[in-house]
C-alpha positions as CSV (number, residue, x, y, z in Angstrom):
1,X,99.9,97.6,95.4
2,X,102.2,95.8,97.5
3,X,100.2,96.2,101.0
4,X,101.7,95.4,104.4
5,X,100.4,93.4,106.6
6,X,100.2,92.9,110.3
7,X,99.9,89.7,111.9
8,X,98.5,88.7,114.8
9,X,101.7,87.0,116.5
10,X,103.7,90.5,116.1
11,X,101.8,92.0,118.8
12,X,99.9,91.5,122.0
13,X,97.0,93.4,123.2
14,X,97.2,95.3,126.2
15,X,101.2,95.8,126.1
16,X,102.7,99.2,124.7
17,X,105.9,97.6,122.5
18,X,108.4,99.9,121.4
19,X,108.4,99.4,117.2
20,X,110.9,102.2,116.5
21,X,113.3,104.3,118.9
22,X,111.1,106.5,120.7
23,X,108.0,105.1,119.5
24,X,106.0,102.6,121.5
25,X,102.3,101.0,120.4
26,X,99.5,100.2,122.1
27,X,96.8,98.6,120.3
28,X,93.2,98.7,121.0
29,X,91.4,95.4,120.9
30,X,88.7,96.3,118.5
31,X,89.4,94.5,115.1
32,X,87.3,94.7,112.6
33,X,86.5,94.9,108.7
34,X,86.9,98.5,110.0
35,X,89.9,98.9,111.7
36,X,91.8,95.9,110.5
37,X,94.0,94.5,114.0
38,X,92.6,97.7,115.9
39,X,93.4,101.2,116.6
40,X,97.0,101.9,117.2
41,X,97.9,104.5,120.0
42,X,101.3,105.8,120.0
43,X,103.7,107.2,122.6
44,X,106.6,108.7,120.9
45,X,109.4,111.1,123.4
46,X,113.0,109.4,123.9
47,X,112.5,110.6,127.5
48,X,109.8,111.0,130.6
49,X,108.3,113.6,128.6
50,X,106.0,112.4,126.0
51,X,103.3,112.8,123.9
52,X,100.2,111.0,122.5
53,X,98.9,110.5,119.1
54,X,95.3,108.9,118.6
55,X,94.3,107.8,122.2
56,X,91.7,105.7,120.7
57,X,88.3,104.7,121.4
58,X,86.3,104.4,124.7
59,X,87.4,100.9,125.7
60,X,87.8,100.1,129.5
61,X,90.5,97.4,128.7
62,X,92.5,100.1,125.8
63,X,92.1,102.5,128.7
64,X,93.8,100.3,131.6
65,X,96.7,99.6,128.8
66,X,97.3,102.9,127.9
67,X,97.5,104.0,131.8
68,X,100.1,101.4,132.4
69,X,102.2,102.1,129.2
70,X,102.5,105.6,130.9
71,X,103.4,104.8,134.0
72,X,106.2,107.0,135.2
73,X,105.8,109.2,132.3
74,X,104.4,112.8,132.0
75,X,101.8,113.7,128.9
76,X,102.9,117.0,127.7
77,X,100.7,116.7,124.6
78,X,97.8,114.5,122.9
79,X,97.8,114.3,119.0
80,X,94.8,113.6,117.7
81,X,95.0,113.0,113.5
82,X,90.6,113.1,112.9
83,X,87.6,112.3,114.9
84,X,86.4,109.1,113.7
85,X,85.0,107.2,116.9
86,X,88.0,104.9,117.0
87,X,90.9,107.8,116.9
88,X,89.5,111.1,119.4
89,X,87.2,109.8,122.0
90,X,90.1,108.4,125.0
91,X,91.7,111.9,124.2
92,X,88.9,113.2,127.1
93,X,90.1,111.1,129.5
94,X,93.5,111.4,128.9
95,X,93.6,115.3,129.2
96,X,91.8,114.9,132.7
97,X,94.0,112.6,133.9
98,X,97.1,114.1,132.6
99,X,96.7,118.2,131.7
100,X,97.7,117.9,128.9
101,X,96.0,119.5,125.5
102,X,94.6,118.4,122.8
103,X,96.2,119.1,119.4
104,X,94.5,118.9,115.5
105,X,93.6,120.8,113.1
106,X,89.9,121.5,114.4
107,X,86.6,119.2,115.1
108,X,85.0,117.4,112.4
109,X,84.0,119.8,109.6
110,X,80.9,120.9,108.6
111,X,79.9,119.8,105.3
112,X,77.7,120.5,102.8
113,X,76.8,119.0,99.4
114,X,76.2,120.5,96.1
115,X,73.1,117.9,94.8
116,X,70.0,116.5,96.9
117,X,70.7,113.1,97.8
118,X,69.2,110.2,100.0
119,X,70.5,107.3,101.0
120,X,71.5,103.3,99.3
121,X,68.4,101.0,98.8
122,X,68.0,99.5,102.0
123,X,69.0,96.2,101.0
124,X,72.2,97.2,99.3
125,X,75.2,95.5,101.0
126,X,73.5,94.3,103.6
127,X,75.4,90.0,104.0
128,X,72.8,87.9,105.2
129,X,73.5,87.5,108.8
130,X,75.0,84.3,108.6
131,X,77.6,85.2,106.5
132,X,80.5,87.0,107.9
133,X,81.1,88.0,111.7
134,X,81.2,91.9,112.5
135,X,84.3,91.3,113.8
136,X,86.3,89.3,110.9
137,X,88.9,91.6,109.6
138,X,89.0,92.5,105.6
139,X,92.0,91.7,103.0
140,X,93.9,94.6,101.5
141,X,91.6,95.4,98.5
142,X,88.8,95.8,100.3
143,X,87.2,99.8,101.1
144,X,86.9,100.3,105.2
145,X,84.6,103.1,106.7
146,X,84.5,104.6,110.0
147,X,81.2,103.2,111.8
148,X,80.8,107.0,113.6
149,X,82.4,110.0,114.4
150,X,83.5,112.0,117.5
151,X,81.2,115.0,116.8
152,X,82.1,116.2,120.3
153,X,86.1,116.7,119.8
154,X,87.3,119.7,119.9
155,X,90.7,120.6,120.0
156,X,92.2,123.2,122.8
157,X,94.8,124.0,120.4
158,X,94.0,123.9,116.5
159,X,97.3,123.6,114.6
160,X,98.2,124.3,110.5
161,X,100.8,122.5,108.6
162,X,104.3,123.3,110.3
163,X,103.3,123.8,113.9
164,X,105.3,122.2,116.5
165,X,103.1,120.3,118.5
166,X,106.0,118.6,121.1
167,X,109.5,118.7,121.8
168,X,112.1,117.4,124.2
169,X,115.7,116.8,124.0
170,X,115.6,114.0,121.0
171,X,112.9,115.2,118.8
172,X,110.3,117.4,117.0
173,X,107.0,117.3,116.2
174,X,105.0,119.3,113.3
175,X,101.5,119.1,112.3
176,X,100.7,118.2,108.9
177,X,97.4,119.0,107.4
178,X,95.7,116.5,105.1
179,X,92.3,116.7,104.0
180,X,90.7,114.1,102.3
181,X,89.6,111.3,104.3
182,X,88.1,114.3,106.7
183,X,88.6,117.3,106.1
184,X,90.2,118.0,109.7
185,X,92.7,115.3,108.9
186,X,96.2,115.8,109.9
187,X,99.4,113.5,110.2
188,X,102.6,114.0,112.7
189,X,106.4,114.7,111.5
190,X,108.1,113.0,113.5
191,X,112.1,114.2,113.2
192,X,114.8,112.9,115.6
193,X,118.2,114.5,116.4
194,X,119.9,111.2,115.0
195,X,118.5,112.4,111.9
196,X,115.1,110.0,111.3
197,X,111.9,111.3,109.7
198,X,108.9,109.5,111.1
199,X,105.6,110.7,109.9
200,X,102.8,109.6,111.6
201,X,99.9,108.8,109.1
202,X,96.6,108.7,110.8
203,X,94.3,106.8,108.1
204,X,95.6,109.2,105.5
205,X,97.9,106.3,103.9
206,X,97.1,103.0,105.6
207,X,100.1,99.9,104.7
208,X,97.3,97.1,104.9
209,X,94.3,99.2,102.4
210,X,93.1,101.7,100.8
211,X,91.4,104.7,102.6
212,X,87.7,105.6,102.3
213,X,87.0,109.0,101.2
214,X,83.3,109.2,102.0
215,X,81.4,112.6,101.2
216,X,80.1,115.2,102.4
217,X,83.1,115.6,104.7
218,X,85.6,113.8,102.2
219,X,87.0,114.8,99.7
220,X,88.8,112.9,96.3
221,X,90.5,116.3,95.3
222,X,91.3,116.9,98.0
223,X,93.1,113.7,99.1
224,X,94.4,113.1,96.1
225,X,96.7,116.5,96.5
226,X,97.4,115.2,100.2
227,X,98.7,112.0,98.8
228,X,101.1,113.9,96.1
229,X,102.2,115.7,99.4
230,X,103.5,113.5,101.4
231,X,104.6,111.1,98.2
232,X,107.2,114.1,97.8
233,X,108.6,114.0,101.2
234,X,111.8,112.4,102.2
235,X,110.4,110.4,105.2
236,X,112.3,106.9,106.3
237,X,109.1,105.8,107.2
238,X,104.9,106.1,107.7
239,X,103.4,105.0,110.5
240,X,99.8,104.5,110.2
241,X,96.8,104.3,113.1
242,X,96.0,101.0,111.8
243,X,98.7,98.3,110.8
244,X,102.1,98.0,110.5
245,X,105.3,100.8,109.7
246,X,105.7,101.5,105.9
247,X,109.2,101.8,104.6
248,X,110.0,103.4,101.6
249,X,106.2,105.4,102.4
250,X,107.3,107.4,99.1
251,X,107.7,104.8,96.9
252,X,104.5,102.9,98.8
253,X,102.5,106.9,98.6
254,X,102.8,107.0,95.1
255,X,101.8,103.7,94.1
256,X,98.5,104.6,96.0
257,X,98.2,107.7,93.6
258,X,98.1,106.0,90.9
259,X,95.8,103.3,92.0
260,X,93.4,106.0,93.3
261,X,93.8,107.5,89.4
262,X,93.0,103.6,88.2
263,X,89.8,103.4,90.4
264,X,89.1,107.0,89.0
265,X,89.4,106.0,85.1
266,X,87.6,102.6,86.1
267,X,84.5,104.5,87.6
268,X,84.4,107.2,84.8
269,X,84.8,104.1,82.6
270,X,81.6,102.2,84.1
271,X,79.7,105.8,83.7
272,X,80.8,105.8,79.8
273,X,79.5,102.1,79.2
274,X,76.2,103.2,80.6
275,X,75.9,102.2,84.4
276,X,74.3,105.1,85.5
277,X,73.5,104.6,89.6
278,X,76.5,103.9,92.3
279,X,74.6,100.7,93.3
280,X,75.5,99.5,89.5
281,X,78.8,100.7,89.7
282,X,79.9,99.0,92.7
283,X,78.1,96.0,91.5
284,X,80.5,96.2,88.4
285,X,83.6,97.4,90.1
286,X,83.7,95.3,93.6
287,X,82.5,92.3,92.0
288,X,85.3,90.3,94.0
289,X,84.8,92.3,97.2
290,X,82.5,91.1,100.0
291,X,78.6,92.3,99.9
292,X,78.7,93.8,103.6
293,X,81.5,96.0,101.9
294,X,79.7,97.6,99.1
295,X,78.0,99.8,101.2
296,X,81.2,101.7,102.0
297,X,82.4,101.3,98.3
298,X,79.5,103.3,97.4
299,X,81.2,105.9,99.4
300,X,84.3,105.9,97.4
301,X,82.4,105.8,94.2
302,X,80.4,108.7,94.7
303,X,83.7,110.5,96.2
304,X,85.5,109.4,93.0
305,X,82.2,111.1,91.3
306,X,82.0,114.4,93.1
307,X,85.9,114.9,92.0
308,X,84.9,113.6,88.3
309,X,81.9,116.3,88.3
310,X,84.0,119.2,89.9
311,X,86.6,118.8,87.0
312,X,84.3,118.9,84.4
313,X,84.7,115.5,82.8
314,X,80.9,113.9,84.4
315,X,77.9,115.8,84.9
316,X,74.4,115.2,87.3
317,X,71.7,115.5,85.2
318,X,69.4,118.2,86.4
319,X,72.3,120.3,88.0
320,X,73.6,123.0,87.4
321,X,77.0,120.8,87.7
322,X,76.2,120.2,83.8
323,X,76.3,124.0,82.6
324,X,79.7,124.5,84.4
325,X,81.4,121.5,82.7
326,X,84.2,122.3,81.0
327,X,84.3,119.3,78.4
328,X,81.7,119.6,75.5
329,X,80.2,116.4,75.7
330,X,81.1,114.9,79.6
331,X,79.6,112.3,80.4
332,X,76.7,111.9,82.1
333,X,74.8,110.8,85.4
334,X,71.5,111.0,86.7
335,X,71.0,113.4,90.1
336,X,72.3,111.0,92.9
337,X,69.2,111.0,95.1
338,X,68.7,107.0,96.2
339,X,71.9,106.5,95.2
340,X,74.0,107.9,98.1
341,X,74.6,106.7,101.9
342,X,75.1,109.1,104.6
343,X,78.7,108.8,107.0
């Protein structure tokens, strides 16, 4: 994967910078192994009118930027791609101050799971204290996961794939639904009377890593027909929550299908030589990754699991997962209790 970075002399905190024509960026200053330089909100309208993707979390300063970046502008809508505590929460705020409605596919979904399962040993992935800051960003390869989500977003207006969300005299804008990561997940098409495709990617496809996709609420299946989605549009470029633009997001889309199918062969793979708990796995798999990180590739493992059991090719022993498998001899995993970690 070619990944694209963002570094910190390209921006400044606090200042909404116009990246693309009709597109400005304001970036929360709340980096982290979990949001990478911070959570980008975005003002896109080539006029006064304008609306808001991902106002971001409840942060006094993000708040004051975000309130001067609009000065002298009118919010007709607010886009909101998921509910992750760093995307939804400054969406309440914003509609007070400004009227304008909420737009997204709905308010984090209500999961359930097939199998009875627990949580990670305690101990597992936990750095000593001393040996990375909470605040130090990761590299590229490593798996990021929401700390908490906004359980109390809901949307005034729920949208489906096609719905025009905003419009002025310059440009359009659909929702696009995209489960996966959540299952309420949706990105922004972005087109432009000029003739430009934006699409604006939430933590759907993200330029500087991979996404988690952390059950109950995730799903691999899922998000693995999301990706083949938008790999087969004819965008000029992605514009994720977190990081920089992505050109050629087709090109860059489908190399992160096939790496999710590596990951997927690599974990059935592990299963096949006989590592039979997700604490084993990731101990196998993420050998080069960071301890404080394992937890959250736990997540992905067991995602990449739950899609591995639901087409048949791995089975939880003592389910009735195994009498549904399609493959004679799949292979095999014990139930997942101890071996999972809620979101």
């Amino acid at each position: 994967m070619d990944y694209v970075t963002l570094e910190t002399d390209e921006f400044v905190y606090g200042v909404g910078d116009e990246i693309l024509p009709g597109v400005s960026r304001v970036i929360a200053e709340n980096p982290s192994k979990f949001t990478y330089r911070g959570t980008g909100t975005y003002i896109i309208g080539g006029g006064q009118d304008v609306a808001v993707i991902d106002p971001g979390p409840i942060l006094p300063s993000h708040r004051e930027a975000l309130a001067g970046a609009l000065t002298g502008r009118t919010v007709r809508a607010i886009l909101v791609t998921h509910c992750h505590a760093d995307h939804s929460p400054l969406a309440a705020w914003l509609r007070d101050e400004t009227g304008a409605p909420t737009y997204a596919y709905g308010p984090h979904g209500a999961a359930t799971v097939e199998w009875d399962i627990g949580a990670l040993p305690d101990d597992f992935g936990r750095p000593e204290p001393t040996d990375v800051a909470d605040d130090e960003p990761t590299g590229p390869d490593e798996p990021k996961l929401e700390e908490s989500t906004d359980t109390a977003f809901v949307p005034d207006v729920e949208v489906r794939s096609g719905d025009v969300v905003f419009t002025d005299t310059a440009i359009s804008v659909a929702a696009l639904h995209t489960p996966g990561h959540t299952s309420n997940h949706s990105c922004f098409a972005m087109t432009s009377s000029a003739g430009g495709r934006i699409l604006f990617t939430g933590d759907h496809v993200m330029g500087w890593s991979t996404t988690v996709v952390a059950p109950p609420d995730g799903d691999m299946g899922a998000y693995m027909n999301s990706l083949r989605m938008v790999a087969g549009r004819r965008d000029d470029v992605a514009v994720p929550t977190h990081g920089s633009p992505i050109e050629r997001p087709g090109r860059f889309v489908g190399d992160l299908v096939d790496h999710r199918l590596e990951r997927e062969r690599q974990v059935l793979d592990a299963v096949r030589r006989g590592l039979d708990t997700i604490p084993d796995i990731v101990e196998d798999l993420y050998v080069d990754v960071r301890v404080e990180l394992h937890r959250p590739a736990g997540s992905s493992v067991l995602g990449h699991l739950v899609k591995l059991v639901s087409d048949g090719i791995v089975v939880v022993d003592g389910s009735s997962a195994a009498d549904s498998a399609s493959d004679a001899s799949p292979a095999s995993v014990p139930r997942l209790d101890s071996n999972y970690l809620p979101v």
